[in-house]
Structures are given as C-alpha cells and as structure tokens.
DSSP file (Angstrom, degrees, kcal/mol; ACC not computed):
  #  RESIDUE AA STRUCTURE BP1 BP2  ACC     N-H-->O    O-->H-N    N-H-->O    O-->H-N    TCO  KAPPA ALPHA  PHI   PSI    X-CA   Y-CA   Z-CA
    1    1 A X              0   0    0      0, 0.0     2,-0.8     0, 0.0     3,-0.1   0.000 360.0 360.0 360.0 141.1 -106.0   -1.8   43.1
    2    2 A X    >   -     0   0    0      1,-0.1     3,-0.5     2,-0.0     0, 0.0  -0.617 360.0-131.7 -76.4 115.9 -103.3   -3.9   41.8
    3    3 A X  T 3  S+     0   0    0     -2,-0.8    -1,-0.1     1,-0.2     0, 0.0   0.793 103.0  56.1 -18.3 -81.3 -104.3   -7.8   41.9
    4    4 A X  T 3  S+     0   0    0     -3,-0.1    -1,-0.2     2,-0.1    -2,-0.0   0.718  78.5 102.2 -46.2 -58.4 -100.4   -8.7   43.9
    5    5 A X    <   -     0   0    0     -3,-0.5     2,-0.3     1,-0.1     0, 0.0  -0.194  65.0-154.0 -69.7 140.2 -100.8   -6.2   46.9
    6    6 A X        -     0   0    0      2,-0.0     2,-0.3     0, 0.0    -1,-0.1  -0.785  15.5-178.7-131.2 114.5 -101.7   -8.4   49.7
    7    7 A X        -     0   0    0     -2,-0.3     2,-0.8     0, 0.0     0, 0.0  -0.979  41.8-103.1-159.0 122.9 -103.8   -6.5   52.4
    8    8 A X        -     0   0    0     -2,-0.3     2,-0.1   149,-0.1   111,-0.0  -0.595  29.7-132.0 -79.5 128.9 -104.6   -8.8   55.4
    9    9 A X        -     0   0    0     -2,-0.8   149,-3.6     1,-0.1     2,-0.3  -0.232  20.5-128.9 -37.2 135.3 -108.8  -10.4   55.6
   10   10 A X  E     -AB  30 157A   0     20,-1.3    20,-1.5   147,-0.3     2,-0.4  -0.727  28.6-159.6-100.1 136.0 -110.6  -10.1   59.3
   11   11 A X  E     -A   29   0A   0    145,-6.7     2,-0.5    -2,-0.3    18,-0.2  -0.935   9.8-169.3-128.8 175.7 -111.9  -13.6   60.1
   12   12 A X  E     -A   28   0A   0     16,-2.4    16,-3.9    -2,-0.4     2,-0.7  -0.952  17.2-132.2-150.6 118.3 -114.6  -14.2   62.7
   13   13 A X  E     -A   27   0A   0     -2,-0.5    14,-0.2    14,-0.2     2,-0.1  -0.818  27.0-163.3 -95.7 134.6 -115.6  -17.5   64.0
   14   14 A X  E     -A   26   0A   0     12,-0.7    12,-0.6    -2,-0.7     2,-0.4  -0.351  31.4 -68.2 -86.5 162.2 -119.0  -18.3   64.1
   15   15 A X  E     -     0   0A   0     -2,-0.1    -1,-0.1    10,-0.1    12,-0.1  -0.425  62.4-103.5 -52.6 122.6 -121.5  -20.6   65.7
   16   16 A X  E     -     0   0A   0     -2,-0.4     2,-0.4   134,-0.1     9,-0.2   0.099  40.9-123.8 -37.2 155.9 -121.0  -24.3   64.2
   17   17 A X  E     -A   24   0A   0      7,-1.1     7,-3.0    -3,-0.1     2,-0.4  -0.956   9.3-144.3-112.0 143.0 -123.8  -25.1   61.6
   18   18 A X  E     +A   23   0A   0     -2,-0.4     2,-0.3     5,-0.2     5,-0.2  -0.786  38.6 142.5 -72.0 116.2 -126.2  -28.1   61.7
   19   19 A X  E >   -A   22   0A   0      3,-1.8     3,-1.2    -2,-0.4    -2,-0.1  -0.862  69.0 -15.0-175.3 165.7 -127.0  -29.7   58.0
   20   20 A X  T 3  S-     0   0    0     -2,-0.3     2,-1.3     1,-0.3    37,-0.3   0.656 126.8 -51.7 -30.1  95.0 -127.6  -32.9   56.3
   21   21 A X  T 3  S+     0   0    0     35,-0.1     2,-0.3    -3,-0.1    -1,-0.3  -0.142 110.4 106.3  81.1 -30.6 -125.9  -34.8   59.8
   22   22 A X  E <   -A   19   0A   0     -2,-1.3    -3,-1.8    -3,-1.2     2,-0.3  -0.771  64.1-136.8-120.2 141.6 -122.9  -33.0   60.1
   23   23 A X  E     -Ac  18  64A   0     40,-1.9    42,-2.0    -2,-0.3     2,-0.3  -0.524  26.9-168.3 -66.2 114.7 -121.4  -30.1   62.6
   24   24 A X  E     -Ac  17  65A   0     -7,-3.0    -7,-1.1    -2,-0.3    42,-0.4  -0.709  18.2-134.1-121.5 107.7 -119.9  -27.9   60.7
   25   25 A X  E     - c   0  66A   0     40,-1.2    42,-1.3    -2,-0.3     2,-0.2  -0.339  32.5-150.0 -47.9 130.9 -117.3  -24.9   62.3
   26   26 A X  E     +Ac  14  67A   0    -12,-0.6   -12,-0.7    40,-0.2     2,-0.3  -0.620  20.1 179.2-118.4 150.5 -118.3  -21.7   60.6
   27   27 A X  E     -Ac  13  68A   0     40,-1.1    42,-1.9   -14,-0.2     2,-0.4  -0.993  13.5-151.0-153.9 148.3 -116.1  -18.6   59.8
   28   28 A X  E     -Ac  12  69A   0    -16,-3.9   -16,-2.4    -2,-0.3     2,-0.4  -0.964   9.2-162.4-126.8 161.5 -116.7  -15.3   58.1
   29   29 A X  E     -Ac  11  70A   0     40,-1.0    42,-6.8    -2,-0.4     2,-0.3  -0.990   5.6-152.6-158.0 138.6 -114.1  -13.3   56.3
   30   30 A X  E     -Ac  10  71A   0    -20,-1.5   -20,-1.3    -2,-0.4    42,-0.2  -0.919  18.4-170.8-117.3 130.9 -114.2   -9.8   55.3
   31   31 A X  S    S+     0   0    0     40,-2.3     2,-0.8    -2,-0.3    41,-0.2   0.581 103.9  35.9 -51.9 -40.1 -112.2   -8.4   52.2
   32   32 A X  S >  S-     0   0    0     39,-0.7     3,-3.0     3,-0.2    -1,-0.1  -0.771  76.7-167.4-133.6  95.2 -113.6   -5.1   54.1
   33   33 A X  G >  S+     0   0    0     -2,-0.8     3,-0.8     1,-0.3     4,-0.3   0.754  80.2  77.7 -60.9  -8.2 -113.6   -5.3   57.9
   34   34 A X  G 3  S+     0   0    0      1,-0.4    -1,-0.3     2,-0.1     2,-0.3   0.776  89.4  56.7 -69.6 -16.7 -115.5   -2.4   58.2
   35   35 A X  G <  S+     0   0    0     -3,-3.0    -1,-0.4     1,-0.2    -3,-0.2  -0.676  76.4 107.3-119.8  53.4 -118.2   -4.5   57.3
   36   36 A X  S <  S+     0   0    0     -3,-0.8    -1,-0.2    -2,-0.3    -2,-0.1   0.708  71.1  63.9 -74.0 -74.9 -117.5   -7.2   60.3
   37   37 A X  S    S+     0   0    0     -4,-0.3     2,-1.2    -3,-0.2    -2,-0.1   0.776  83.4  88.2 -25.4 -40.5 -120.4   -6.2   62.3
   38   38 A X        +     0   0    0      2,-0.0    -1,-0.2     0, 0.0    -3,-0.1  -0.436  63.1 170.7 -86.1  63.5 -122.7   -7.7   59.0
   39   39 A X        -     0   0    0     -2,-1.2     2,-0.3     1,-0.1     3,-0.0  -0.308  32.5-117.3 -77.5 155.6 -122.8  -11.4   60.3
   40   40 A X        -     0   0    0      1,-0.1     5,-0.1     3,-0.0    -1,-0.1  -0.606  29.0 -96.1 -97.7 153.9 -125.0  -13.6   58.5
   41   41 A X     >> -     0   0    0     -2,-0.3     4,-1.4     1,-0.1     5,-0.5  -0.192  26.3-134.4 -66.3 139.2 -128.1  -15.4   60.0
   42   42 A X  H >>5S+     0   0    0      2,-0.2     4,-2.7     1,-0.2     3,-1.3   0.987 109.6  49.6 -51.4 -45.6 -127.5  -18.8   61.1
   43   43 A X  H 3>5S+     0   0    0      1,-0.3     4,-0.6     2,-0.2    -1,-0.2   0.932 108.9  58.2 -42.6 -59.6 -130.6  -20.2   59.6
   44   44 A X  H 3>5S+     0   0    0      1,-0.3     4,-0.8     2,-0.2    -1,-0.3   0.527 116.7  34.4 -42.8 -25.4 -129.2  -18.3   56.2
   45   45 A X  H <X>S+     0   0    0     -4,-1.4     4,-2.5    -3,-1.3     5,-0.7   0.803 107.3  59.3-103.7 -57.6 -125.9  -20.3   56.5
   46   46 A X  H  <<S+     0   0    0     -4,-2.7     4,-0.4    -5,-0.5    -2,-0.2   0.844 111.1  50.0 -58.4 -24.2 -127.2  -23.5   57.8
   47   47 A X  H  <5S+     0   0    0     -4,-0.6    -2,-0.2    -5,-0.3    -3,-0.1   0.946 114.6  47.4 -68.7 -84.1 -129.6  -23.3   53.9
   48   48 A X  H  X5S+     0   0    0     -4,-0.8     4,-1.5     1,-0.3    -2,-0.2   0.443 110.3  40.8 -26.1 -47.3 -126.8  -22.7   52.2
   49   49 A X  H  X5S+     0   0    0     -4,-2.5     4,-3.0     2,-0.2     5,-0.3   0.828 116.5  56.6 -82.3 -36.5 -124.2  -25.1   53.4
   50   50 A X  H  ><S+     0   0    0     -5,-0.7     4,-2.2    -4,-0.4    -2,-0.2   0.903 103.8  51.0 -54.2 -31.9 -127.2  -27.8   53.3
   51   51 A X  H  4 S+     0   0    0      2,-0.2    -1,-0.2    -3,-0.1    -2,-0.2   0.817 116.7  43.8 -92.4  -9.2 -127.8  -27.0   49.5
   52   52 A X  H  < S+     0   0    0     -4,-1.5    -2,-0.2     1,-0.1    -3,-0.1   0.997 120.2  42.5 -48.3 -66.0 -123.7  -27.6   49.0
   53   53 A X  H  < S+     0   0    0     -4,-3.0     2,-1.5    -5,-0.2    -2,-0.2   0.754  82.3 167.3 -57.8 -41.0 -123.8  -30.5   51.0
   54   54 A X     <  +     0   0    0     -4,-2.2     2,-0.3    -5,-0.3    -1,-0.1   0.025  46.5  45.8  44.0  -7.8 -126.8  -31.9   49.8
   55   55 A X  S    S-     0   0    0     -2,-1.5     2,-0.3   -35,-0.2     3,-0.1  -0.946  89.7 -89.2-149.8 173.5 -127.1  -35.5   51.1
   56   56 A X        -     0   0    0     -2,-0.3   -35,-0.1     1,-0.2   -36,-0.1  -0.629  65.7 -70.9 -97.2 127.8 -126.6  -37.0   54.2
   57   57 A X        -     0   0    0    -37,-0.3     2,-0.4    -2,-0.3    -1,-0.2   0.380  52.8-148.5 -42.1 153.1 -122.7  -38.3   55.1
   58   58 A X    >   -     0   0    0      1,-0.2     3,-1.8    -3,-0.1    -1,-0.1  -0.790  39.0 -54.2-107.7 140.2 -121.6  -41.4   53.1
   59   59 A X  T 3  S+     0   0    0     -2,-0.4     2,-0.3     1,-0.2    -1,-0.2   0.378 133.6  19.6  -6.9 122.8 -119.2  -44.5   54.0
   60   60 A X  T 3  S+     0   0    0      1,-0.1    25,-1.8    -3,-0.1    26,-0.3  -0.118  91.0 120.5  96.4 -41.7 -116.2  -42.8   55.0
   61   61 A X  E <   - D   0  84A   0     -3,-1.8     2,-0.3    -2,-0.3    23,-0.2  -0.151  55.3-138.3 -61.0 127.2 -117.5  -39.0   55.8
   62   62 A X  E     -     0   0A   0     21,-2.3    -1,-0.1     2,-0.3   -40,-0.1  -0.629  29.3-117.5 -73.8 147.5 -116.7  -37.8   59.7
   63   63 A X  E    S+     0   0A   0     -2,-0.3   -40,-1.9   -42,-0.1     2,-0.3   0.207  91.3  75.6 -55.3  -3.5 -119.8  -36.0   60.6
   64   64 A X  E     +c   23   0A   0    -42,-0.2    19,-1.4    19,-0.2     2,-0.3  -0.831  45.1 128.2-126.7 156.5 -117.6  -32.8   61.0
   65   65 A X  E     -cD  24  82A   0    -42,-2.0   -40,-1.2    -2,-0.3     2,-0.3  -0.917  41.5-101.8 178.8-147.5 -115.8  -30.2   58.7
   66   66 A X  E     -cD  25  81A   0     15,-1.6    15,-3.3   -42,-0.4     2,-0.3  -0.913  15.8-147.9-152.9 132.4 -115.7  -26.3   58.3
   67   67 A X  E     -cD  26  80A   0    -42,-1.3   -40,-1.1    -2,-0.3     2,-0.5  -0.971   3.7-163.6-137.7 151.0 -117.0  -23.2   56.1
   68   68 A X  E     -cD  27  79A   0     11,-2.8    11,-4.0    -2,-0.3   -40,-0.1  -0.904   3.0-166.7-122.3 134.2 -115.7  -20.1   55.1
   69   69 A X  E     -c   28   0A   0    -42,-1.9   -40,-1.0    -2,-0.5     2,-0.3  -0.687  23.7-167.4-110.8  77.5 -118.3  -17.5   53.8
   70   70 A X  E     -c   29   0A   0      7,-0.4     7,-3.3   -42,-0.2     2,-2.5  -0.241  13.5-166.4 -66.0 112.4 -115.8  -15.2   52.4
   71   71 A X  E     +cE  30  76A   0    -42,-6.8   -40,-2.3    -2,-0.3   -39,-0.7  -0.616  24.9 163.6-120.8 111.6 -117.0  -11.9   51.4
   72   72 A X        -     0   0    0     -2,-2.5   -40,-0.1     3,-1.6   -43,-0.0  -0.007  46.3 -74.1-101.7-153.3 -114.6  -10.5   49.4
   73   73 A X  S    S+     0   0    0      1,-0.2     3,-0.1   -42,-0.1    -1,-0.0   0.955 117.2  20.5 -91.0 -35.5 -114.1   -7.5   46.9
   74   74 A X  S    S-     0   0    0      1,-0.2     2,-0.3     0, 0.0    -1,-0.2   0.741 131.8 -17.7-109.1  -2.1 -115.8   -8.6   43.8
   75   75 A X        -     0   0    0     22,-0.0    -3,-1.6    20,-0.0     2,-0.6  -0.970  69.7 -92.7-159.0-169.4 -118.0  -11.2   44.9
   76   76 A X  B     -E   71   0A   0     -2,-0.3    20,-1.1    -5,-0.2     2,-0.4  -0.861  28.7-154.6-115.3 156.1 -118.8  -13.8   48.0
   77   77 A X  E     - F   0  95A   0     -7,-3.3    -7,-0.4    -2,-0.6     2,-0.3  -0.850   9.3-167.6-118.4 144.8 -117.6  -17.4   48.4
   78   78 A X  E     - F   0  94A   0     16,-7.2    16,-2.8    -2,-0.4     2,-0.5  -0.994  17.0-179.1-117.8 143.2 -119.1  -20.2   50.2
   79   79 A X  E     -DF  68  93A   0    -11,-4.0   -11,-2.8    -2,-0.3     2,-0.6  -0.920  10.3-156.7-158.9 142.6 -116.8  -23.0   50.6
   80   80 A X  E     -DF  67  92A   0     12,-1.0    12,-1.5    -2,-0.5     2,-0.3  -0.874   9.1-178.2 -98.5 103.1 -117.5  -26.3   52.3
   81   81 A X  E     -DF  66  91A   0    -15,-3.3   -15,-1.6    -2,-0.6     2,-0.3  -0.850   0.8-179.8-125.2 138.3 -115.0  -29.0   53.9
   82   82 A X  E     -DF  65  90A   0      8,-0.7     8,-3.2    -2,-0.3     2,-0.4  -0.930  29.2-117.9-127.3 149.1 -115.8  -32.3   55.4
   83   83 A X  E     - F   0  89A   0    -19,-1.4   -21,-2.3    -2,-0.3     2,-0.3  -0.647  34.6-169.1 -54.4 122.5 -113.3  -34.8   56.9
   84   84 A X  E  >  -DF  61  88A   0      4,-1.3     4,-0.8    -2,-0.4     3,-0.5  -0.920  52.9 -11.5-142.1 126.7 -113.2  -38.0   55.3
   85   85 A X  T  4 S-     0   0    0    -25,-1.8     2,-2.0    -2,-0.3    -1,-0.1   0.981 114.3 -64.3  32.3  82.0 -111.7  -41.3   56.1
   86   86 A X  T  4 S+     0   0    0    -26,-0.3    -1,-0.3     1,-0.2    50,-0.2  -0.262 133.3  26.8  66.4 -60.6 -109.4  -40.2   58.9
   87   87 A X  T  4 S+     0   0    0     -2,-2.0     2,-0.3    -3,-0.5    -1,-0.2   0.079 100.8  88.2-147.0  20.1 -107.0  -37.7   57.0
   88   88 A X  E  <  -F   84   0A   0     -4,-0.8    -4,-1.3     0, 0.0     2,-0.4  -0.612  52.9-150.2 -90.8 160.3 -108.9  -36.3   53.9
   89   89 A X  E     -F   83   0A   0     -2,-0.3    -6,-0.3    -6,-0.2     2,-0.2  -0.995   5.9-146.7-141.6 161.8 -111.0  -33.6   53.3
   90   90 A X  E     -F   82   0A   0     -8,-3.2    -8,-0.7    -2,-0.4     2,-0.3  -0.611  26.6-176.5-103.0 152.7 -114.0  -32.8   50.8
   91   91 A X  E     -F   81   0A   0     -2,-0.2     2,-0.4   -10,-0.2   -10,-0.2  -0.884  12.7-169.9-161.8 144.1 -114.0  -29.5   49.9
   92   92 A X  E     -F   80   0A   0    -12,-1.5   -12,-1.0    -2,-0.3     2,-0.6  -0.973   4.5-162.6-115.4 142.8 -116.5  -27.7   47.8
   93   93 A X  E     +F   79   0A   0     -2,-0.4    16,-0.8   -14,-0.2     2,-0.3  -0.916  17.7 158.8-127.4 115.5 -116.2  -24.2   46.4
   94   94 A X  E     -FG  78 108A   0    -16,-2.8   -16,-7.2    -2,-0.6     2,-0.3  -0.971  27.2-139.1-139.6 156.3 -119.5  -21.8   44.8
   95   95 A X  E     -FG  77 107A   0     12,-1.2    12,-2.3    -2,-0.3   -18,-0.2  -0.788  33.2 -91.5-120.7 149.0 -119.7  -18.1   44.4
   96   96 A X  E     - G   0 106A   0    -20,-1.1     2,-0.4    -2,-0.3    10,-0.2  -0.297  33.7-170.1 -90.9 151.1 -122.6  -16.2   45.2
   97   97 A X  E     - G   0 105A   0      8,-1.9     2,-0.7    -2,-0.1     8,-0.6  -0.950  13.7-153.5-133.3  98.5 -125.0  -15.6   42.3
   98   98 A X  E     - G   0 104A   0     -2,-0.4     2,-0.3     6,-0.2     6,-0.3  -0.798  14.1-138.1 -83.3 126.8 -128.1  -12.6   43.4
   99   99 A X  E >>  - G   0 103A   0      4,-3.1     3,-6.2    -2,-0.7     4,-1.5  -0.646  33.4 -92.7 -69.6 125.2 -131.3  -13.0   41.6
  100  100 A X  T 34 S+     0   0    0      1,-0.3    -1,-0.1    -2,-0.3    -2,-0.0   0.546 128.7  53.8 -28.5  -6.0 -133.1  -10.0   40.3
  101  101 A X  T 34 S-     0   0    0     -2,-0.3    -1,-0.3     2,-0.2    -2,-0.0   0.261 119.8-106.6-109.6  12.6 -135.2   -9.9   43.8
  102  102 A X  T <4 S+     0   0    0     -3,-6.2     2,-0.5     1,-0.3    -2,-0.2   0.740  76.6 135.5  83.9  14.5 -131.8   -9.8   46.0
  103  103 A X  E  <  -G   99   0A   0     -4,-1.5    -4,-3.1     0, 0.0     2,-0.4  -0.793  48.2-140.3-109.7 139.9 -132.0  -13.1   47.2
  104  104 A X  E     -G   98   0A   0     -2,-0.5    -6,-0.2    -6,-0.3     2,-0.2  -0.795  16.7-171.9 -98.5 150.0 -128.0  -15.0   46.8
  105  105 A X  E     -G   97   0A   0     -8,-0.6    -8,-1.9    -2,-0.4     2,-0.5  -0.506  24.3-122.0 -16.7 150.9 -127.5  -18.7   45.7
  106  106 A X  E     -G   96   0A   0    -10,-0.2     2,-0.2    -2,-0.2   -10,-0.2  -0.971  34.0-173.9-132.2 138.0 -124.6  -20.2   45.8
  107  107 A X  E     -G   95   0A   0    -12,-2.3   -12,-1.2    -2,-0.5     2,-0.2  -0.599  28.8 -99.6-108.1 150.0 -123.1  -21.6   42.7
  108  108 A X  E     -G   94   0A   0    -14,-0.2   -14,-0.2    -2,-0.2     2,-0.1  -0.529  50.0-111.8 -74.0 151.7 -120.3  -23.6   41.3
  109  109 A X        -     0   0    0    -16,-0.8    -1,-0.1    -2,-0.2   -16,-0.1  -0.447   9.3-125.0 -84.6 154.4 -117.7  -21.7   39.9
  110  110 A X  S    S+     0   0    0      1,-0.2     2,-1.0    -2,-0.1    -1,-0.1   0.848 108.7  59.7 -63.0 -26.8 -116.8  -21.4   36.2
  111  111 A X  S >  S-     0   0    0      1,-0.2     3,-0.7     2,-0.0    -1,-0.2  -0.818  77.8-172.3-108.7 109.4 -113.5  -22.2   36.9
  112  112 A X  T 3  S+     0   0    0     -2,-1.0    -1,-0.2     1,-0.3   -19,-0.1   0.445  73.7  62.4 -83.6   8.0 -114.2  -25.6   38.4
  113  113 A X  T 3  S+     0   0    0     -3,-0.0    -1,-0.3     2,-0.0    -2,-0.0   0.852  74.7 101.0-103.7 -26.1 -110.6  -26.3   39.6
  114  114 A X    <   +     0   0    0     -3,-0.7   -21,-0.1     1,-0.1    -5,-0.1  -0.095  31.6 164.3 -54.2 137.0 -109.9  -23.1   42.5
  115  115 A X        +     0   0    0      1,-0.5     2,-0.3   -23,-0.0    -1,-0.1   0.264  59.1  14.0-132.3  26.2 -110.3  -24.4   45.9
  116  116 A X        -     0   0    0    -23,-0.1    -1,-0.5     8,-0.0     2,-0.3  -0.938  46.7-157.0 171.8 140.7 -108.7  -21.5   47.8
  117  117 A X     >  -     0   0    0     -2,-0.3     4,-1.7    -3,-0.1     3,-0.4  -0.834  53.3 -90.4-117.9 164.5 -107.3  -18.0   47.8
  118  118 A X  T  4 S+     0   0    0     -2,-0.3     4,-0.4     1,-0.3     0, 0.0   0.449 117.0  54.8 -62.1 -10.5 -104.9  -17.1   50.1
  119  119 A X  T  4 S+     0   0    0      2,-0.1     3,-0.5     1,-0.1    -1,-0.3   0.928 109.4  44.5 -73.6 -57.5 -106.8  -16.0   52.8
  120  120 A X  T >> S+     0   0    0     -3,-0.4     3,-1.5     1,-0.3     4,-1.1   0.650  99.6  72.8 -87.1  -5.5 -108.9  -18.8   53.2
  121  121 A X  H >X S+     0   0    0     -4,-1.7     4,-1.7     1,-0.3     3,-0.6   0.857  94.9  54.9 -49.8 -47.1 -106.0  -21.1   52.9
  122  122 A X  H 34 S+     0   0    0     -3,-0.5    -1,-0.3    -4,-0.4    -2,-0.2  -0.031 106.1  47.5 -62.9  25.5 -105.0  -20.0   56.1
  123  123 A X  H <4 S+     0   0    0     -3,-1.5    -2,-0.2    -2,-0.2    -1,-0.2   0.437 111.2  54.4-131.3 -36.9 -108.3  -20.9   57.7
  124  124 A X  H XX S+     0   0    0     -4,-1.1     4,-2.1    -3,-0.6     3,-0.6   0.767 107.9  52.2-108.9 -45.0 -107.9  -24.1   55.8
  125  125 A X  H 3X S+     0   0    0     -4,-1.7     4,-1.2     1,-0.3    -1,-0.2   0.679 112.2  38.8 -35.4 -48.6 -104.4  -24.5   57.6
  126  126 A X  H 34 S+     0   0    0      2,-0.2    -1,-0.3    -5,-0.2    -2,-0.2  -0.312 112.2  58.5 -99.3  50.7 -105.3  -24.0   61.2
  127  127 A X  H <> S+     0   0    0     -3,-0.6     4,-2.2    26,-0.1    -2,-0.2   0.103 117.3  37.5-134.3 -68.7 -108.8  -26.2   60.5
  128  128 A X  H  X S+     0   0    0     -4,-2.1     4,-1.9     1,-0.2    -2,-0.2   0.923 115.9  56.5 -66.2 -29.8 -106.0  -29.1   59.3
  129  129 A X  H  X S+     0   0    0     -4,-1.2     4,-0.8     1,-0.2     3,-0.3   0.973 116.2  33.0  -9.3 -90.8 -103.8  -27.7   62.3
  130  130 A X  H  >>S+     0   0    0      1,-0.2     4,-0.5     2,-0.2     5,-0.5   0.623 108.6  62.9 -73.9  -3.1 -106.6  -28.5   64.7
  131  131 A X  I  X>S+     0   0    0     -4,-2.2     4,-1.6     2,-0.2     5,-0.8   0.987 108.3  47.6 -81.7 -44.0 -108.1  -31.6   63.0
  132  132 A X  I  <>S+     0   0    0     -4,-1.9     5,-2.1    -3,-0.3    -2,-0.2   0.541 117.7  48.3 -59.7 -16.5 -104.3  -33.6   63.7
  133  133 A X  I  <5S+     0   0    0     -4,-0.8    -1,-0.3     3,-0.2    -2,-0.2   0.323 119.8  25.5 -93.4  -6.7 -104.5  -32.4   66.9
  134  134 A X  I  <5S+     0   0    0     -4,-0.5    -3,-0.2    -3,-0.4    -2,-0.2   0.750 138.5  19.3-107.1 -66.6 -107.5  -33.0   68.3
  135  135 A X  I >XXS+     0   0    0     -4,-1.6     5,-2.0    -5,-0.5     3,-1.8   0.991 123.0  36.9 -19.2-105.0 -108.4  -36.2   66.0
  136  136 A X  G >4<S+     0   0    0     -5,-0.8     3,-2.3     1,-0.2    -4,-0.2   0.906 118.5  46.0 -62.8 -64.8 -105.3  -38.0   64.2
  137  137 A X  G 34<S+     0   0    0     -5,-2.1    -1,-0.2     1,-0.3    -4,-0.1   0.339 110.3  57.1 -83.0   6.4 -102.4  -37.6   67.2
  138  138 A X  G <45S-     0   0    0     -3,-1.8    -1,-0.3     2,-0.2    -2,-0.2   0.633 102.6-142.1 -88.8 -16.5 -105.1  -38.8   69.7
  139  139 A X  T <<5 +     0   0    0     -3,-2.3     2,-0.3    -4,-0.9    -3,-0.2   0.746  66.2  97.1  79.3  26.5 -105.4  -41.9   67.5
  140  140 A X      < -     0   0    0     -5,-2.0    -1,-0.2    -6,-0.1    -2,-0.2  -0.985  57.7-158.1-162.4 152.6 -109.2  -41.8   68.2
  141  141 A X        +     0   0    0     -2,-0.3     2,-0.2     4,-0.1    -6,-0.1  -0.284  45.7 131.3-145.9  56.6 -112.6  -40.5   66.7
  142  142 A X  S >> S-     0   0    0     -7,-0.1     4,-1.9     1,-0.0     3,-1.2  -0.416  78.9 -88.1 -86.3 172.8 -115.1  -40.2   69.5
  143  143 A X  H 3> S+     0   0    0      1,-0.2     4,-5.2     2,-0.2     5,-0.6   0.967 128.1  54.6 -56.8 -47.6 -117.4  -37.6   70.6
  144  144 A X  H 3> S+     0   0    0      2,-0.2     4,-1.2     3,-0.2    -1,-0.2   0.829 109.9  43.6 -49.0 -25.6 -114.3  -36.1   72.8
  145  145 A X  H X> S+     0   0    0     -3,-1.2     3,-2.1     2,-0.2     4,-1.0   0.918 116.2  52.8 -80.9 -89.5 -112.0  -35.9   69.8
  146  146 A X  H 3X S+     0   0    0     -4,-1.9     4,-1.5     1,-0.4    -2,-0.2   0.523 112.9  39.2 -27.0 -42.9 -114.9  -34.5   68.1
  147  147 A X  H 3X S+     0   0    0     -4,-5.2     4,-1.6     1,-0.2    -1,-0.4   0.950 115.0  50.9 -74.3 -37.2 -115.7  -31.9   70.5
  148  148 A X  H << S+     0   0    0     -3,-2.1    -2,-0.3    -4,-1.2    -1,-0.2   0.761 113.2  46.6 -63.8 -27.8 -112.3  -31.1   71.2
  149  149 A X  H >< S+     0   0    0     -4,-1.0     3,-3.9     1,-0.2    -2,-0.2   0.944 115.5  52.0 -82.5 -83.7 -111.9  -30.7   67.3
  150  150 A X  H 3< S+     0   0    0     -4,-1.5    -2,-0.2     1,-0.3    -1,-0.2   0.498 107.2  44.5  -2.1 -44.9 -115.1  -28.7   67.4
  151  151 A X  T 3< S+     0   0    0     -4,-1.6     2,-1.0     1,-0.1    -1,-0.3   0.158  90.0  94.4-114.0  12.4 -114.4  -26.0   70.2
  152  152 A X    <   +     0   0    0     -3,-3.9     2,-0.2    -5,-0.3   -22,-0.2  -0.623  62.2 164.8-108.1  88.1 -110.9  -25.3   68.6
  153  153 A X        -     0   0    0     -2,-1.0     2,-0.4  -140,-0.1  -140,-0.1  -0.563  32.8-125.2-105.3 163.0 -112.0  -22.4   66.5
  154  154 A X        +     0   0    0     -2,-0.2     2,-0.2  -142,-0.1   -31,-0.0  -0.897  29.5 165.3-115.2 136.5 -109.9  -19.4   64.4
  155  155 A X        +     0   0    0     -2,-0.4     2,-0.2  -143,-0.2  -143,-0.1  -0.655  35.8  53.2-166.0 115.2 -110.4  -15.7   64.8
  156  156 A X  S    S-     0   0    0     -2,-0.2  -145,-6.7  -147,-0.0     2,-0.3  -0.825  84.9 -49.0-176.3-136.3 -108.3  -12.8   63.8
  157  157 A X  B      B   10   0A   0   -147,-0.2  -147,-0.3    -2,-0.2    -2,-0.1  -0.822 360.0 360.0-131.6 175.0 -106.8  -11.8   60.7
  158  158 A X              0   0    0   -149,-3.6  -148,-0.1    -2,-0.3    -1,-0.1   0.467 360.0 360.0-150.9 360.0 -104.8  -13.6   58.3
C-alpha cells in the first residue's frame, strides 16, 4: 500500500479509565474495522495507561485527559493526554512491544519526537474541541465542568 493514500480509521469510544487519580476518556481506533468488535478489557487499559502515567497528578495536572489505543497496520499505539494548568495538555506517546509469551508492553518510541498521526489528531481535535467547551468558555473547573467535559465523548470515523 502506498504510505500517502489516506483510507479513513473507525473510532469507538470507550468507558473512561481510572489510574494513578485521574478519569481518563478512552477511545479505540482501528486501521482495520473489521476488527471493531476486538475491544480491549478495561482492567487491560486501565494497567496500561497507569504504567504511562505512572505517578499520581502533580501541581498543575486536572485530574482528567484522554487515550487513544490505536491499532493500526504495522503496530499499536497507546497514547496518553492529561490537561494541565487550564489550557495545556501532557501527552505521552509508546508503541506496543509483545514479549515472546504474547503478553504487549507499551513502550516509548524510537523516534521520541511523534505525538500524532493523522487519525488520532482528529481525536485529539474534538478532545481540545470539547475541553474549551465544557472547561475554558465556562470559566470554571468543577465537578460539573468536569463531568460535562467527561460525557462529551467521539465516535465514528475520521
């Protein structure tokens, strides 16, 4: 397949994840929808975004953010956003690594600078979408904003 053709990603929003403090809205994205159905367990997600995250939020950190578990054609991505002081975001990016018994890790990438392909850039677009709209243009960062940020989730294809 030629790298430049552009063939549109199914996303699927998932149940929010709990780990180290923070709510995170969960998404999957298929390079091959046929393979939709193939959801991952929550516990299995909730490990995984916990061993990203790895400590519990610091001065500044909202308690909320986002992941896309992208499983694309040559490998899978996990990648991890938090909200930080009002109008930032954290963002981590690791690629799946299997171990000779089958079991995935998720890894930092060699090329430490990517944060995005163009799929998940659009995930990453309506997540800053809904965060200015729920959040920043209420002028307020209570549980309401927070849920309201929270239950404003994306699913289609992009």
């Amino acid at each position: 397949m030629n790298p430049l053709t552009y063939s549109p990603r199914l996303v699927k929003a998932l149940p929010p994840v709990e780990a180290c403090g923070r709510v995170l809205k969960a998404y999957a994205m298929f390079a091959q929808p046929e393979h939709g159905s193939a959801l991952p367990e929550p516990e299995w997600l909730r490990q995984h975004a916990a061993s990203v995250l790895g400590e519990p939020p610091q001065e500044g950190d909202h308690p909320v953010g986002f992941l896309i578990l992208h499983y694309g054609k040559e490998a899978d991505y996990l990648l991890v956003s938090q909200w930080y002081d009002a109008d930032m975001l954290k963002h981590w990016v690791r690629g799946s690594v299997v171990d000779a018994e089958g079991g995935t890790t998720f890894a930092p990438l060699a090329q430490r600078d990517l944060i995005a392909c163009v799929w998940e850039l659009e995930v990453i677009r309506f997540e800053r979408d809904a965060w200015v709209n729920t959040v920043l243009s209420q002028g307020r960062l209570d549980q309401v904003a927070l849920d309201a940020y929270l239950a404003t989730t994306f699913s289609g294809w992009v």
